[in-house]
PyMOL Python script that loads the backbone (N, CA, C, O; Angstrom):
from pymol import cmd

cmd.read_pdbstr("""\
ATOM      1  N   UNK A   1       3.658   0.032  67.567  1.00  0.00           N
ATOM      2  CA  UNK A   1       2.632  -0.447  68.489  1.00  0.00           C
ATOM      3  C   UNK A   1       1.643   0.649  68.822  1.00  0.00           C
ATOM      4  O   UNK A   1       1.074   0.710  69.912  1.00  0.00           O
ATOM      5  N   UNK A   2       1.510   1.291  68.090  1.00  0.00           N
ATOM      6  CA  UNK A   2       1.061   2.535  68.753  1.00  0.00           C
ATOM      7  C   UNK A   2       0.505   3.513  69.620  1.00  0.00           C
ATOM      8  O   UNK A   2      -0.437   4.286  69.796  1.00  0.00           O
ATOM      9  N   UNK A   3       1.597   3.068  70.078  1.00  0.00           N
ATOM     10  CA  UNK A   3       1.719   3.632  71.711  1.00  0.00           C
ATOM     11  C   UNK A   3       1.744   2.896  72.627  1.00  0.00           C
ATOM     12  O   UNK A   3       2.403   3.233  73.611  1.00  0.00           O
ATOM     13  N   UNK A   4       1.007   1.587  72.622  1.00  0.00           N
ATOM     14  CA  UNK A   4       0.586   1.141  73.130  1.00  0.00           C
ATOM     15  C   UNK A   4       1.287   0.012  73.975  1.00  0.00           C
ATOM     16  O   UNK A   4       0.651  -0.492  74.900  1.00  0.00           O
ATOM     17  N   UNK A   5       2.739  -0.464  73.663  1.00  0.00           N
ATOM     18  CA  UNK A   5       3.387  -1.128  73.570  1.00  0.00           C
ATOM     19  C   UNK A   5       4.054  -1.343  75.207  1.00  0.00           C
ATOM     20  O   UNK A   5       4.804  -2.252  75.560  1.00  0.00           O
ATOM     21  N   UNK A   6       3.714  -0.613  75.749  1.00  0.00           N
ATOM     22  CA  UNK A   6       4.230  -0.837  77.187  1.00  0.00           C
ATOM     23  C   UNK A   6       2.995  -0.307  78.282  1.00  0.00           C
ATOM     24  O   UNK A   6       3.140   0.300  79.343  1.00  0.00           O
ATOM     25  N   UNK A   7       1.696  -0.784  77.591  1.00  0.00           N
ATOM     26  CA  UNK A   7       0.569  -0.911  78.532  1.00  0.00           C
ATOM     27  C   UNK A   7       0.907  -2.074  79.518  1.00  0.00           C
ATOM     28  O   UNK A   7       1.917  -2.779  79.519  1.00  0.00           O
ATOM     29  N   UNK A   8       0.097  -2.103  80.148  1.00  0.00           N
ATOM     30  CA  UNK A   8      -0.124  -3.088  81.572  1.00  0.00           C
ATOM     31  C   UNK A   8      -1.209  -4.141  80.492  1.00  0.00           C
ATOM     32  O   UNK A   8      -1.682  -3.597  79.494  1.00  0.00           O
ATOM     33  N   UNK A   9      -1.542  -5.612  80.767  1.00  0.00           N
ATOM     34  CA  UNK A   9      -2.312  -6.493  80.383  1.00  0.00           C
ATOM     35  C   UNK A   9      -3.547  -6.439  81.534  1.00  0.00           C
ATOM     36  O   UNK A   9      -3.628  -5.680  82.500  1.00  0.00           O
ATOM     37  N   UNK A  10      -4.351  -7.352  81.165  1.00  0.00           N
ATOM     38  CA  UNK A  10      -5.654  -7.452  81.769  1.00  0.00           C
ATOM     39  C   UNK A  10      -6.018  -8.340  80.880  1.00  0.00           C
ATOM     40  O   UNK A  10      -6.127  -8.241  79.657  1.00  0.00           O
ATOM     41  N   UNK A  11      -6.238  -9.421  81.762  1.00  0.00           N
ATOM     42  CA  UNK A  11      -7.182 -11.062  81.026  1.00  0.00           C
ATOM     43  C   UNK A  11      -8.147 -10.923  81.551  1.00  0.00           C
ATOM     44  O   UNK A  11      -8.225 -10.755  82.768  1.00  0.00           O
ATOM     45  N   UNK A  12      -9.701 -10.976  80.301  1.00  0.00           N
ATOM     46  CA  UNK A  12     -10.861 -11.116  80.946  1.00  0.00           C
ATOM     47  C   UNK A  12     -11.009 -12.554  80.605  1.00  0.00           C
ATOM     48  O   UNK A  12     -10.688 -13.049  79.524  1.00  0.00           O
ATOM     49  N   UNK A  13     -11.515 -13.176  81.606  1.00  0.00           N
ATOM     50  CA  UNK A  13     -11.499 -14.987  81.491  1.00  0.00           C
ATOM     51  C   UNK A  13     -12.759 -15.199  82.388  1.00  0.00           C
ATOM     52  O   UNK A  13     -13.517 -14.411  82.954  1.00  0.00           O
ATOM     53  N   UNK A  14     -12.697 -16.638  82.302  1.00  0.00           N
ATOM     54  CA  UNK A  14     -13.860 -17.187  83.356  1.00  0.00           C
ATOM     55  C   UNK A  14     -13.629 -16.968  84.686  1.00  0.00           C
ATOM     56  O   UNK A  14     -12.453 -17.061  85.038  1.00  0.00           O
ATOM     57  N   UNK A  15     -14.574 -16.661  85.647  1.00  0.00           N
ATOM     58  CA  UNK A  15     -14.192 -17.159  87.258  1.00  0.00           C
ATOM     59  C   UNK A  15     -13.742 -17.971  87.600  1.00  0.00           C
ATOM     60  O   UNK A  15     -12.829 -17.843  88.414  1.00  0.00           O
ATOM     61  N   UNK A  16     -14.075 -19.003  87.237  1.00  0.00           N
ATOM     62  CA  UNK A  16     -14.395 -20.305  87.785  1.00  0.00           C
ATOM     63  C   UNK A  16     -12.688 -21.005  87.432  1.00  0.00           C
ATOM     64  O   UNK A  16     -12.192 -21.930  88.075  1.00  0.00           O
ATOM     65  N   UNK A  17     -12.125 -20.396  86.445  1.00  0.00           N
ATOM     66  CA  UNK A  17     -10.552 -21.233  86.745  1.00  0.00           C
ATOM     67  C   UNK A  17      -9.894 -20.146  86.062  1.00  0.00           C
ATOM     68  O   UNK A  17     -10.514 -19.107  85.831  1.00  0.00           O
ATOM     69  N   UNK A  18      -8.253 -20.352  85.594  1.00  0.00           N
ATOM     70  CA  UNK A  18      -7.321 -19.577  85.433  1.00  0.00           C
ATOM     71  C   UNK A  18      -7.522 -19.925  83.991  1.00  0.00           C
ATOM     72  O   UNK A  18      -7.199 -18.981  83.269  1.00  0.00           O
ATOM     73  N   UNK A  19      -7.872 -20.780  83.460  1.00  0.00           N
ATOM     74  CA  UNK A  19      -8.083 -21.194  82.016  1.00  0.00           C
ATOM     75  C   UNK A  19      -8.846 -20.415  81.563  1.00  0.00           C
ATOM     76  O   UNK A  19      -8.995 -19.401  82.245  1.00  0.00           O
ATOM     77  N   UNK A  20      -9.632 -20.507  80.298  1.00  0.00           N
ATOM     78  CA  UNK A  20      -9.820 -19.663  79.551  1.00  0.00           C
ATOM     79  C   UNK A  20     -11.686 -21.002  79.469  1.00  0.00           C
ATOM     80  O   UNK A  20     -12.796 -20.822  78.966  1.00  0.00           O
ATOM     81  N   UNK A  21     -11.187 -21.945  80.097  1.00  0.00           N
ATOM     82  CA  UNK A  21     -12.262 -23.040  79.984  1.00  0.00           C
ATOM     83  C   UNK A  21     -13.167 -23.051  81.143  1.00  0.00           C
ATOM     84  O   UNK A  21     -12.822 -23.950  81.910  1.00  0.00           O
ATOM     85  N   UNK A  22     -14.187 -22.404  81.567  1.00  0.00           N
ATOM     86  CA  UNK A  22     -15.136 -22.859  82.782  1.00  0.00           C
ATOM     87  C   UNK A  22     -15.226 -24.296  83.194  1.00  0.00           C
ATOM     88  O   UNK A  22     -15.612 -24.393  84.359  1.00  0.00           O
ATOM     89  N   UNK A  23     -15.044 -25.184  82.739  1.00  0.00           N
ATOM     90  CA  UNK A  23     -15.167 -26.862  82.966  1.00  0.00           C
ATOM     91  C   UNK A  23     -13.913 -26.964  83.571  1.00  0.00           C
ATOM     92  O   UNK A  23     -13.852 -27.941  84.318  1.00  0.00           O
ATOM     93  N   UNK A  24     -12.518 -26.058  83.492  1.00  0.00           N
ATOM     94  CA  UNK A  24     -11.959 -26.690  83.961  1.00  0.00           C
ATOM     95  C   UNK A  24     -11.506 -26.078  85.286  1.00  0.00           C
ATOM     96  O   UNK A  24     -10.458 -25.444  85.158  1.00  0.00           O
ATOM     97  N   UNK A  25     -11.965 -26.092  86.415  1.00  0.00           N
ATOM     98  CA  UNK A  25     -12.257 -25.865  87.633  1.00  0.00           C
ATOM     99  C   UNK A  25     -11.153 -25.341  88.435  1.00  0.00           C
ATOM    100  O   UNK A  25     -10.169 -26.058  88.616  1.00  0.00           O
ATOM    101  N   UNK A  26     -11.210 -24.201  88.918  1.00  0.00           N
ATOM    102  CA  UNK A  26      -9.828 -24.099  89.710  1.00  0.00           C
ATOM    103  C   UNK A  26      -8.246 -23.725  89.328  1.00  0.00           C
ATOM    104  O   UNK A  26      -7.975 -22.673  88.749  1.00  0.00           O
ATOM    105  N   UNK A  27      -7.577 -24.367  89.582  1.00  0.00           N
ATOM    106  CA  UNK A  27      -6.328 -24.211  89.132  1.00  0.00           C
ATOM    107  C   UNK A  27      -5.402 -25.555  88.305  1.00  0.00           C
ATOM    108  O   UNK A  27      -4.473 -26.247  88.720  1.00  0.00           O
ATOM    109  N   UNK A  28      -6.131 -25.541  86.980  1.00  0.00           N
ATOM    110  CA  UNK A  28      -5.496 -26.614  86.228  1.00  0.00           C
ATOM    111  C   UNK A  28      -4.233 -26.781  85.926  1.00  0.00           C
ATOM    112  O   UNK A  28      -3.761 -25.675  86.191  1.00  0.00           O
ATOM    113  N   UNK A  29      -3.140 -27.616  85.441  1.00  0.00           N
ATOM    114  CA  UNK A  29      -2.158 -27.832  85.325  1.00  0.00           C
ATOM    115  C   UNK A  29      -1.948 -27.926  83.268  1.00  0.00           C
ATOM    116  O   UNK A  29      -2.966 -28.020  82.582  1.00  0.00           O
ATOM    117  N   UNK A  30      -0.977 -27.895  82.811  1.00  0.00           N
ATOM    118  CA  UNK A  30      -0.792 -27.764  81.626  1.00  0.00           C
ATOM    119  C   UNK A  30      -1.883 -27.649  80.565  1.00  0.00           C
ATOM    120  O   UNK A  30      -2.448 -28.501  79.880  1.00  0.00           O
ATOM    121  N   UNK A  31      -2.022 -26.031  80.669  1.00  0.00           N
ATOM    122  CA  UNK A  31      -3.482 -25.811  79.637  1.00  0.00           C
ATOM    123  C   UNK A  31      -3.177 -24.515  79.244  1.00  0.00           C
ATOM    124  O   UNK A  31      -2.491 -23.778  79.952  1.00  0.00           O
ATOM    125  N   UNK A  32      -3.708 -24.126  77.998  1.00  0.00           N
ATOM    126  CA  UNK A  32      -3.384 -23.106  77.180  1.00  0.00           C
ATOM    127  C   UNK A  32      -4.082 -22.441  77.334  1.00  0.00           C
ATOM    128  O   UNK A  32      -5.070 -22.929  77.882  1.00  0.00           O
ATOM    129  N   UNK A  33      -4.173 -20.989  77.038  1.00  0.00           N
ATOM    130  CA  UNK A  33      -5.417 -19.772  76.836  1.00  0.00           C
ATOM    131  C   UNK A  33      -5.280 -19.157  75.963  1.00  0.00           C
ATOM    132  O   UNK A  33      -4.335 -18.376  75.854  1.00  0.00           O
ATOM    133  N   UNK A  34      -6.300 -19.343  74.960  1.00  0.00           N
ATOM    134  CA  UNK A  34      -6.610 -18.893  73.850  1.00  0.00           C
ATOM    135  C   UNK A  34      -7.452 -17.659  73.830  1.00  0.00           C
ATOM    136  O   UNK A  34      -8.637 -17.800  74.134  1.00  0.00           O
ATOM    137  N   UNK A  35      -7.043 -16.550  73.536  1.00  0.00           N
ATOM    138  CA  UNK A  35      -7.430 -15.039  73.728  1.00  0.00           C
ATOM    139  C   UNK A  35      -7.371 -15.055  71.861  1.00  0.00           C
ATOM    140  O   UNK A  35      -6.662 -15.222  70.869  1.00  0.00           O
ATOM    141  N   UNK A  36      -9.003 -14.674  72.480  1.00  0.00           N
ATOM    142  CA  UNK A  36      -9.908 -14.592  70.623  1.00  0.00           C
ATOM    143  C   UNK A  36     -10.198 -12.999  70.428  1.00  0.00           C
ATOM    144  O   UNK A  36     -11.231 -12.645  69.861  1.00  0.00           O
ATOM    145  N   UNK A  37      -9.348 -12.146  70.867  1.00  0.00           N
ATOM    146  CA  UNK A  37      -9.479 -10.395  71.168  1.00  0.00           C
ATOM    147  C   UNK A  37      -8.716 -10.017  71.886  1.00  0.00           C
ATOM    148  O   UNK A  37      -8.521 -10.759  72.849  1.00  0.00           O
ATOM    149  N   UNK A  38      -7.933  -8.775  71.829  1.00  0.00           N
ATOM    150  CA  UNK A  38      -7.636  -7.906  72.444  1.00  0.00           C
ATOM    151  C   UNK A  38      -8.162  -6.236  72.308  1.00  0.00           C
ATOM    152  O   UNK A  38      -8.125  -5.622  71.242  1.00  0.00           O
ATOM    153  N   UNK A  39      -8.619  -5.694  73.518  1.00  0.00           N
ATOM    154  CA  UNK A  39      -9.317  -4.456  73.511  1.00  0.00           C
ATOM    155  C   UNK A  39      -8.477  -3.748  73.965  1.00  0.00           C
ATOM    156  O   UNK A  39      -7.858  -4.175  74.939  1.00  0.00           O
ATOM    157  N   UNK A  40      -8.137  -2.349  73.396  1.00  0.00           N
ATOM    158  CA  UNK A  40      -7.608  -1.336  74.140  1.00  0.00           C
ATOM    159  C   UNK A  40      -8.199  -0.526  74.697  1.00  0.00           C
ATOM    160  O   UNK A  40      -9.107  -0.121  73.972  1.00  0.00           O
ATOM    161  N   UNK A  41      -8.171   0.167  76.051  1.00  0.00           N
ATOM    162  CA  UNK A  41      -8.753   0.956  76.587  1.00  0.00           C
ATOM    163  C   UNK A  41      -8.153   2.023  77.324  1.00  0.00           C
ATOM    164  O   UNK A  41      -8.056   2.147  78.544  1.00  0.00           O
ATOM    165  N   UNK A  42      -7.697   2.907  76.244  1.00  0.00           N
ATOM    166  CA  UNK A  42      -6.820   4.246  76.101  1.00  0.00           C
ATOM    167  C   UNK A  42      -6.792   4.856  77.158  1.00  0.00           C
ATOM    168  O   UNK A  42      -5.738   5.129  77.734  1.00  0.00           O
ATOM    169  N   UNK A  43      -8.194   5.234  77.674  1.00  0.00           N
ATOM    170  CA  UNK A  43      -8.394   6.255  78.494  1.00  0.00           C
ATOM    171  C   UNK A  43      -7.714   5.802  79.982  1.00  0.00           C
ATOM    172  O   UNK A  43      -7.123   6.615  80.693  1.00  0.00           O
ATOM    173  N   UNK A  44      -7.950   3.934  80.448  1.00  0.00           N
ATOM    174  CA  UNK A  44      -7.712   3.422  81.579  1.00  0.00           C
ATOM    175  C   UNK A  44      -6.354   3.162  81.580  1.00  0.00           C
ATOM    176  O   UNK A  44      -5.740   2.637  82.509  1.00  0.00           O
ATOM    177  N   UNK A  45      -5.687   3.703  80.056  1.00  0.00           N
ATOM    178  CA  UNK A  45      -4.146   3.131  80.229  1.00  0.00           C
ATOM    179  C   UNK A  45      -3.668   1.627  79.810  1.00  0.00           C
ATOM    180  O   UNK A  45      -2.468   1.396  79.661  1.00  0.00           O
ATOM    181  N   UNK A  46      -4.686   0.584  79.622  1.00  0.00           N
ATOM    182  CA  UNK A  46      -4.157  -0.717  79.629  1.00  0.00           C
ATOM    183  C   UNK A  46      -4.935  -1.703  78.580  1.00  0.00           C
ATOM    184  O   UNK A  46      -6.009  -1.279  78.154  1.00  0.00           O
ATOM    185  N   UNK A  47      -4.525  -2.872  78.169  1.00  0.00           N
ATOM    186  CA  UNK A  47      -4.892  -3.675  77.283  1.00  0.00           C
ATOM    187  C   UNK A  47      -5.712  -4.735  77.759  1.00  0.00           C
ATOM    188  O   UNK A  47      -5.120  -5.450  78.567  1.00  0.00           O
ATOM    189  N   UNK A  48      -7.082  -5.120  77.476  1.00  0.00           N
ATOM    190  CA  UNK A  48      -7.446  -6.711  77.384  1.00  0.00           C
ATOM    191  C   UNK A  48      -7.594  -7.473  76.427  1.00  0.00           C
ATOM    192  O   UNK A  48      -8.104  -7.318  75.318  1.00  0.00           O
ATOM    193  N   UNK A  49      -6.942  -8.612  77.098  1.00  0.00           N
ATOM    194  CA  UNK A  49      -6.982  -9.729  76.123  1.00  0.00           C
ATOM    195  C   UNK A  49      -8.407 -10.699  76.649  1.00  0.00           C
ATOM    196  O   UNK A  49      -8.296 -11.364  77.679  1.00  0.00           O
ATOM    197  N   UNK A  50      -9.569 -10.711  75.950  1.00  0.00           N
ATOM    198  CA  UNK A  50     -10.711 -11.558  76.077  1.00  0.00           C
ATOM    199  C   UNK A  50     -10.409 -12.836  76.111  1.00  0.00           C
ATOM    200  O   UNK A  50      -9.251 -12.904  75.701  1.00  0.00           O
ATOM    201  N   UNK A  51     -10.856 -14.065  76.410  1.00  0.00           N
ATOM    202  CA  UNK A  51     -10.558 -15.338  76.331  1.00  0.00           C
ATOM    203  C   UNK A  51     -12.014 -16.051  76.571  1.00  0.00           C
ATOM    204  O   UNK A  51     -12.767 -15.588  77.428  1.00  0.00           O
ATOM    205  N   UNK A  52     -12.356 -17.092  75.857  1.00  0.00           N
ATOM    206  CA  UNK A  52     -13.034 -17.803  75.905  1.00  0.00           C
ATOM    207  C   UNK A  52     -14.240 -16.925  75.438  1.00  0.00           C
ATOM    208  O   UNK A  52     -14.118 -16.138  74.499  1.00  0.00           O
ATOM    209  N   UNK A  53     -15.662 -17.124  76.274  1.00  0.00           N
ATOM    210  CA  UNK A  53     -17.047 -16.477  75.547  1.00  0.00           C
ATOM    211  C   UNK A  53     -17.148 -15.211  76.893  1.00  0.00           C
ATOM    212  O   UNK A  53     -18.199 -14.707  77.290  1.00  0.00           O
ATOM    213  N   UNK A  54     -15.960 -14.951  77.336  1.00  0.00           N
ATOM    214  CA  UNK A  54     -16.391 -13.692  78.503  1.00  0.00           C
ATOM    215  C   UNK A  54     -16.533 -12.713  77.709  1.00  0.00           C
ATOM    216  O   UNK A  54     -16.041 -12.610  76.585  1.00  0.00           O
ATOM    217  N   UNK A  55     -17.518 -11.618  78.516  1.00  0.00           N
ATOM    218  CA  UNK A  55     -18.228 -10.661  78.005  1.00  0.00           C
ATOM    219  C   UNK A  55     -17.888  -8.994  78.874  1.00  0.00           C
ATOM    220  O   UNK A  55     -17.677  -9.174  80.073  1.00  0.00           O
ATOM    221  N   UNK A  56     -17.850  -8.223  78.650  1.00  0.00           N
ATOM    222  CA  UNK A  56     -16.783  -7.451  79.347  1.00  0.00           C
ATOM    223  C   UNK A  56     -18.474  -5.969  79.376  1.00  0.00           C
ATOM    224  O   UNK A  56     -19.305  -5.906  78.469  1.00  0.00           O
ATOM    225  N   UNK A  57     -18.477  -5.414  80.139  1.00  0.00           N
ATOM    226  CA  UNK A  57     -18.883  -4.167  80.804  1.00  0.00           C
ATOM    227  C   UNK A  57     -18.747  -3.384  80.489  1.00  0.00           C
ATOM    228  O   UNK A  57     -17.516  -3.415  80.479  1.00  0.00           O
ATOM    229  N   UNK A  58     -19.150  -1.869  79.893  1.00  0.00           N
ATOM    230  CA  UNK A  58     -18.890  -0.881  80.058  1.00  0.00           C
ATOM    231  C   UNK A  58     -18.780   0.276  81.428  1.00  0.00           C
ATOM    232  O   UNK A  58     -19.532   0.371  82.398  1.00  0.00           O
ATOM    233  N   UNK A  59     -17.447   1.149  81.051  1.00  0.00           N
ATOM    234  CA  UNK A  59     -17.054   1.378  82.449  1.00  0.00           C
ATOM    235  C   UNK A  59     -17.883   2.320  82.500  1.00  0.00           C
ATOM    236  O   UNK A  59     -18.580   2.456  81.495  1.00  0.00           O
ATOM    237  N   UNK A  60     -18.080   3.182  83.533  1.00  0.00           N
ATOM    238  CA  UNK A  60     -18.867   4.514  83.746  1.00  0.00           C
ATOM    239  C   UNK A  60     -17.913   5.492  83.928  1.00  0.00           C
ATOM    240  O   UNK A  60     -16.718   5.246  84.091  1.00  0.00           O
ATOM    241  N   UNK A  61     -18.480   6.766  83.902  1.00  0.00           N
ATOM    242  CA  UNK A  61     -17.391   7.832  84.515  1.00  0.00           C
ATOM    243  C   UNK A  61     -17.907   8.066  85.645  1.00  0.00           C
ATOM    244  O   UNK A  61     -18.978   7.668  86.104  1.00  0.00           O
ATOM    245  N   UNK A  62     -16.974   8.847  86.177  1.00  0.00           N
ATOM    246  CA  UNK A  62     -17.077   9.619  87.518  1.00  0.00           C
ATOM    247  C   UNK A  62     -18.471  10.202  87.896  1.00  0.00           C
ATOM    248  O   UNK A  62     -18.954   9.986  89.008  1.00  0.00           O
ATOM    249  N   UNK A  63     -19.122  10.961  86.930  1.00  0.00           N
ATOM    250  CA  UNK A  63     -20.447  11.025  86.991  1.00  0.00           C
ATOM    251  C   UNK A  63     -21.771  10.695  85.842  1.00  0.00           C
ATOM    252  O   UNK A  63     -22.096  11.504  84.972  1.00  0.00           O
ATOM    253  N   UNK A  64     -22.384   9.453  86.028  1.00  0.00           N
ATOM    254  CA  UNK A  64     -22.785   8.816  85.063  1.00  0.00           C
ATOM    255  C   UNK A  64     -23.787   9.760  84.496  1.00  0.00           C
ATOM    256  O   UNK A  64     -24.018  10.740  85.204  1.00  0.00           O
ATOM    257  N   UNK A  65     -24.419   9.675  83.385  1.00  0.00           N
ATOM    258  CA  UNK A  65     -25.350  10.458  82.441  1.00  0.00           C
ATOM    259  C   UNK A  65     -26.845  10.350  83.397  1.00  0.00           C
ATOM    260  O   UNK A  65     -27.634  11.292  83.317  1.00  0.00           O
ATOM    261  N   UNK A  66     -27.101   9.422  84.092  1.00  0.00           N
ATOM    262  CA  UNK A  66     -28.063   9.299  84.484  1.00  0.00           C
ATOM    263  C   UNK A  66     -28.461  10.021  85.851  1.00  0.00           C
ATOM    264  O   UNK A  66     -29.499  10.134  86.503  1.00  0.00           O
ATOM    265  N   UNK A  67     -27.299  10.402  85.958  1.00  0.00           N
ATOM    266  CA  UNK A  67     -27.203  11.306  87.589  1.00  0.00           C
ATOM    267  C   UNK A  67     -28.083  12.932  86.538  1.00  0.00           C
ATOM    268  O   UNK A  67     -28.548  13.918  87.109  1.00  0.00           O
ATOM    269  N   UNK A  68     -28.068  12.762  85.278  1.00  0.00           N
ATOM    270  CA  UNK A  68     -28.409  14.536  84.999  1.00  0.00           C
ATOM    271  C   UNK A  68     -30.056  14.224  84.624  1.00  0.00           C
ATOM    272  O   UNK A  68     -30.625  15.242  84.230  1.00  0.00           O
ATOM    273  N   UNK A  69     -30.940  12.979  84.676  1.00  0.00           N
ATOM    274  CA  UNK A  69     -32.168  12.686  84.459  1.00  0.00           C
ATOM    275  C   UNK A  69     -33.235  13.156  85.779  1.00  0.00           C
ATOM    276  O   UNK A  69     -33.276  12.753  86.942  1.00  0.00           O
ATOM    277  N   UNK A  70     -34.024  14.137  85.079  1.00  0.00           N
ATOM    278  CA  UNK A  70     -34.900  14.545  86.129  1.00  0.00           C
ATOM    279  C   UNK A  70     -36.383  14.199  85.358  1.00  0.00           C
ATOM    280  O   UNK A  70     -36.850  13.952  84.246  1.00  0.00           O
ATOM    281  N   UNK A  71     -36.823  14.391  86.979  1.00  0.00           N
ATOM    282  CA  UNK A  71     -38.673  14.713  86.282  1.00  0.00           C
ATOM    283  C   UNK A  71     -39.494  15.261  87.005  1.00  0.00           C
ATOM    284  O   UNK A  71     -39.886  14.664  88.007  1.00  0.00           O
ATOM    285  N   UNK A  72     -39.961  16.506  86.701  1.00  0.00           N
ATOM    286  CA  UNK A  72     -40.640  16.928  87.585  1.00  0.00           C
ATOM    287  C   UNK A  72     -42.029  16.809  87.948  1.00  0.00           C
ATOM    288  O   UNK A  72     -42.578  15.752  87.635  1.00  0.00           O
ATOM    289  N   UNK A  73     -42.813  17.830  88.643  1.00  0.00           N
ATOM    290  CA  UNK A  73     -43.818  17.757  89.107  1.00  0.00           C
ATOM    291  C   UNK A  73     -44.972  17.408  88.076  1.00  0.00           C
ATOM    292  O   UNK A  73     -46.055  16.960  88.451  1.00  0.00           O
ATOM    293  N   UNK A  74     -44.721  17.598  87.025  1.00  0.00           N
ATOM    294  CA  UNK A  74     -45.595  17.309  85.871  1.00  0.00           C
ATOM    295  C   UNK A  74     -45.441  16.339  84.776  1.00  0.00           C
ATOM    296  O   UNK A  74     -46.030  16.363  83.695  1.00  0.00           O
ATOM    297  N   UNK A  75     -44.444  15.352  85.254  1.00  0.00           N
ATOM    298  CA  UNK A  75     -44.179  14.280  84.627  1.00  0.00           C
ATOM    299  C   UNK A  75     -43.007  14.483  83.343  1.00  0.00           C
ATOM    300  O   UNK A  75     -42.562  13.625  82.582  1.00  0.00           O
ATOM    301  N   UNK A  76     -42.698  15.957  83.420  1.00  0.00           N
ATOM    302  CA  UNK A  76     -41.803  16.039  82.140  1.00  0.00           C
ATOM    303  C   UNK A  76     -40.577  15.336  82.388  1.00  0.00           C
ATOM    304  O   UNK A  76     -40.167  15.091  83.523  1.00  0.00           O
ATOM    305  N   UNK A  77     -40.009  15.020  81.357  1.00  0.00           N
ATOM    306  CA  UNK A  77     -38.767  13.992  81.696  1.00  0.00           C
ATOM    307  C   UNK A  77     -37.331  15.134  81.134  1.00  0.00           C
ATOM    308  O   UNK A  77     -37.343  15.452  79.945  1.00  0.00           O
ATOM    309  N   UNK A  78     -36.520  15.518  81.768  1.00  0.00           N
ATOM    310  CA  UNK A  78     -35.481  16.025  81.473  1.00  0.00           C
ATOM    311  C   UNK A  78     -34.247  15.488  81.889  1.00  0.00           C
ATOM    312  O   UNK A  78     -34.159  14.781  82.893  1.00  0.00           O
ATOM    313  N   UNK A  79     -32.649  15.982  80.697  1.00  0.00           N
ATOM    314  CA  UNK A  79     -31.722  15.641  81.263  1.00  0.00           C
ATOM    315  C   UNK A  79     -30.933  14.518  79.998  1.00  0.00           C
ATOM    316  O   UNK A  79     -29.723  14.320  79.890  1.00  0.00           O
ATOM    317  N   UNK A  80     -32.148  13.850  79.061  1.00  0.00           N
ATOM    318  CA  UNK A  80     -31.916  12.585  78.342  1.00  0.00           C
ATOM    319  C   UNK A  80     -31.395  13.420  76.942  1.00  0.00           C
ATOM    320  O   UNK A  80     -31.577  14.612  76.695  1.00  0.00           O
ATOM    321  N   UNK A  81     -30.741  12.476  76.171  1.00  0.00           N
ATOM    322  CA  UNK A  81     -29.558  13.034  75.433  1.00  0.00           C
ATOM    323  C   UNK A  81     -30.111  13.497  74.245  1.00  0.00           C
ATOM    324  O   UNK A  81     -29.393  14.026  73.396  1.00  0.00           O
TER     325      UNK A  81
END
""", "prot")
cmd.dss("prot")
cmd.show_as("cartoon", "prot")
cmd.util.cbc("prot")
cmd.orient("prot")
């Protein structure tokens, strides 16, 4: 498994219900979830399994790249990669 085998899970799914289906509202009764991906994310320690058409974020670090973007008095732009 490599390594990986006793991560923690994480379902990214719809809001709107426990299903994997937005239509189906809330807390449905006998329904399946079909997870079309699983992502590992080494650094956070844990696994997601995607479901349905959810779309997932990139995380930031502690101090984002954009905290080092300056510009000074003369319009020069510094800081960008």
């Amino acid at each position: 498994a490599l390594g990986f085998g006793n991560c923690p899970i994480c379902v990214a799914k719809t809001q709107y219900s426990l299903t994997d289906d937005q239509t189906k509202l809330g807390a449905p009764t006998d329904f399946e979830v079909t997870v079309r991906n699983l992502k590992i994310s080494a650094g956070a320690g844990f696994i997601v399994a995607l479901t349905g058409e959810i779309m997932t974020m990139p995380g930031l670090p502690k101090v984002p790249a954009a905290e080092r973007i300056d510009v000074d008095e003369t319009g020069k732009i510094s800081g960008l990669f």
